[in-house]
C-alpha positions in Angstrom: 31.2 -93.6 102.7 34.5 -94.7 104.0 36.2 -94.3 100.7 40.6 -94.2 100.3 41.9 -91.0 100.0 44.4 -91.1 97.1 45.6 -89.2 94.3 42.7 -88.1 91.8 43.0 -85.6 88.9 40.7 -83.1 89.9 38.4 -82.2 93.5 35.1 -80.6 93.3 34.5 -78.8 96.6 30.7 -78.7 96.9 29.3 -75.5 98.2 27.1 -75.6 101.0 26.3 -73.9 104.3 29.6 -75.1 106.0 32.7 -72.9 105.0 34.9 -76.3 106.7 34.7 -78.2 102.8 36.6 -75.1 101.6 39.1 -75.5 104.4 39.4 -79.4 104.0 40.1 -78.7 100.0 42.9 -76.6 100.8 44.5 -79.4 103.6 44.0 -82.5 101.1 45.2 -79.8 98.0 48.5 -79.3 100.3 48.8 -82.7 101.0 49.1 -83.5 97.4 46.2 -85.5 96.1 44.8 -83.2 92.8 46.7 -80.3 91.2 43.3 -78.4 90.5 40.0 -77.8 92.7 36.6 -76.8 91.8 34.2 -75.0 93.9 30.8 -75.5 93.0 27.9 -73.5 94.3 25.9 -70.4 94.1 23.8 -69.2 97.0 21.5 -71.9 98.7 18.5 -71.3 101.3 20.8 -72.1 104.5 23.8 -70.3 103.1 22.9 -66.9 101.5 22.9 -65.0 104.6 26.6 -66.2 105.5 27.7 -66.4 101.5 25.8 -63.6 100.3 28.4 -63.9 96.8 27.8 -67.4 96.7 29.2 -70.6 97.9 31.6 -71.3 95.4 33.2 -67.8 96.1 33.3 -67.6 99.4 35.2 -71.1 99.4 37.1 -69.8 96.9 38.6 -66.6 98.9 38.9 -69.4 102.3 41.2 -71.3 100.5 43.4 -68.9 99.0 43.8 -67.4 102.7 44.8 -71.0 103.4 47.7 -70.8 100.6 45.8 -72.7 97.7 47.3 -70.9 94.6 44.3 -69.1 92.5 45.9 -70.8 89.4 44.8 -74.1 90.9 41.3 -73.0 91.3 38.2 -73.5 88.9 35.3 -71.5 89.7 31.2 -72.5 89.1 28.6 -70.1 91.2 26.0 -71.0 89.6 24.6 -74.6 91.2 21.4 -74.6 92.9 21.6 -78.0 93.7 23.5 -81.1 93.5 22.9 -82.1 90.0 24.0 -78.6 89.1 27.3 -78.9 91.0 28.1 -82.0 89.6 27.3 -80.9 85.9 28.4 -77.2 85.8 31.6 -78.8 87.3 32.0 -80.8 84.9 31.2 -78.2 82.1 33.9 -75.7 83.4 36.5 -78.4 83.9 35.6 -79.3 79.8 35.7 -75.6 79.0 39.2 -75.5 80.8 40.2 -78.1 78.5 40.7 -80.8 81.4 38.7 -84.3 81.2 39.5 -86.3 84.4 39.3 -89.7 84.6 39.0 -89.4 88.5 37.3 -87.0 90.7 37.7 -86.3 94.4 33.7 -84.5 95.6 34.4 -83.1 99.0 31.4 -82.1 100.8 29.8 -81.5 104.5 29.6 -84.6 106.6 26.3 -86.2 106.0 26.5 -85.4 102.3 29.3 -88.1 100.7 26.4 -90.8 100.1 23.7 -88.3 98.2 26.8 -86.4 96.0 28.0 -90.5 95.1 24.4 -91.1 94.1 24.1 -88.2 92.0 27.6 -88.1 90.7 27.0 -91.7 89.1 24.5 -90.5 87.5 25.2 -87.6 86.2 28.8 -88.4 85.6 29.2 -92.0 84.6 32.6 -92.0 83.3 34.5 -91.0 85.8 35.7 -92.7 89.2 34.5 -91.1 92.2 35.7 -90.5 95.1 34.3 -89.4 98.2 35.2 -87.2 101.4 34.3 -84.8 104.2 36.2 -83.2 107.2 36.6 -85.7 109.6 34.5 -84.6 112.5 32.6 -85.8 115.4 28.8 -85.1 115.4 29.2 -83.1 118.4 31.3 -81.6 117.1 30.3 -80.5 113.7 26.6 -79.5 115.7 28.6 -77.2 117.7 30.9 -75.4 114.9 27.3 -75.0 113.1 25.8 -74.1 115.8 22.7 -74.8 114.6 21.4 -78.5 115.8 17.7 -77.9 114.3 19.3 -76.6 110.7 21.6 -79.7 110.8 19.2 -82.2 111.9 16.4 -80.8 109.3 19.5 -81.0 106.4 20.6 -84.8 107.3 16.7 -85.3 107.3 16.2 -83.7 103.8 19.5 -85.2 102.5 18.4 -88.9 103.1 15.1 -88.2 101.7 16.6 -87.3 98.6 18.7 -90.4 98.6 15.8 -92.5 98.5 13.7 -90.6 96.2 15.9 -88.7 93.5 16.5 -92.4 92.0 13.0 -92.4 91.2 13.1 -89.2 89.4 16.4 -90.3 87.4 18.5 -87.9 89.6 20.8 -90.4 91.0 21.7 -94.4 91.4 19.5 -96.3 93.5 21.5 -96.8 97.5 20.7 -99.1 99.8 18.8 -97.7 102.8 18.4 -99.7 105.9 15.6 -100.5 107.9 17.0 -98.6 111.0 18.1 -95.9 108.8 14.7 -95.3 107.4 13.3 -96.1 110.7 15.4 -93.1 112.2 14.6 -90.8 109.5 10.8 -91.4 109.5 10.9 -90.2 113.8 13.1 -87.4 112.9 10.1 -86.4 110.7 7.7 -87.2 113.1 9.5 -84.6 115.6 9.5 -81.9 113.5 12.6 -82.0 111.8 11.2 -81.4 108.6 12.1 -77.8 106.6 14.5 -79.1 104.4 11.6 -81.7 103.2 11.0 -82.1 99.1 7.5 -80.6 99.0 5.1 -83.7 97.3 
């Protein structure tokens, strides 16, 4: 989304398929910008086979590898989906005793857009803030290594953009033309499993 990077109270690391969020947490932790991190996440369709304990702890046990002290770390394993993370999140943080003001949601490339949507929504009060690694598509296909699974995700993931407002999931984004247009031949050529059944 092309949103500043600056200091924010808390980050929620959402979990998902790509173990890099849990790595970027722990650089933008060491450079300073939130004293405590969640990781959000239990065990999704495209990541239980590689997190077989769940996203949030498997990102969890990456970062502390990468020197993120466990006393900085809030732990939620129980998301199935975005909504989830964002409202378990914020649950734990209130059970911590900790009530941010603003909120850093780190997530896969492709993902910043849908977890802003749904964040506004479900979380209102707080200012968000949004990032993923910075990566080239070429290169995130190839540390994947998956191009249909990626493909079929960015398909399912704009799909979701433009219906969950509909369903009171999220705030209403504006979707252009070519983007719909490119999502509609993505569709058309198969790239269609992470499709909401209707």
């Amino acid at each position: 989304m092309g949103h500043r990077l600056r200091k924010v109270d808390v980050a929620v690391g959402l979990g998902s398929n790509d173990l890099g969020v849990a790595s970027f947490c722990a650089e933008l932790y060491h450079a300073g910008l939130f004293p405590t991190l969640v990781f959000t996440g239990g065990s999704g369709r495209p990541s239980a086979a590689l997190f077989p304990r769940g996203e949030a702890v498997h990102f969890r046990e990456r970062v502390l590898e990468l020197g993120v002290p466990d006393s900085a770390i809030v732990l939620e394993p129980n998301a199935a989906n975005t909504g989830q993370n964002i409202a378990f999140s914020r649950q734990v943080l209130a059970d911590a005793g900790i009530t941010p003001s603003t909120v850093l949601l780190v997530s896969r490339p492709g993902m910043e857009r849908r977890s802003f949507a749904t964040a506004r929504r479900v979380w209102p009060e707080v200012e968000v803030v949004c990032a993923s690694e910075p990566v080239s598509f070429d290169g995130y296909l190839k540390r994947i290594g998956d191009e249909k699974l990626v493909l079929d995700m960015l398909v399912g993931g704009l799909q979701r953009v433009i219906e969950y407002p509909k369903l009171g999931f999220a705030i209403e984004q504006d979707v252009p033309e070519d983007v719909r247009s490119a999502y509609e031949s993505l569709v058309a050529a198969g790239f269609d499993s992470r499709l909401l059944s209707t």
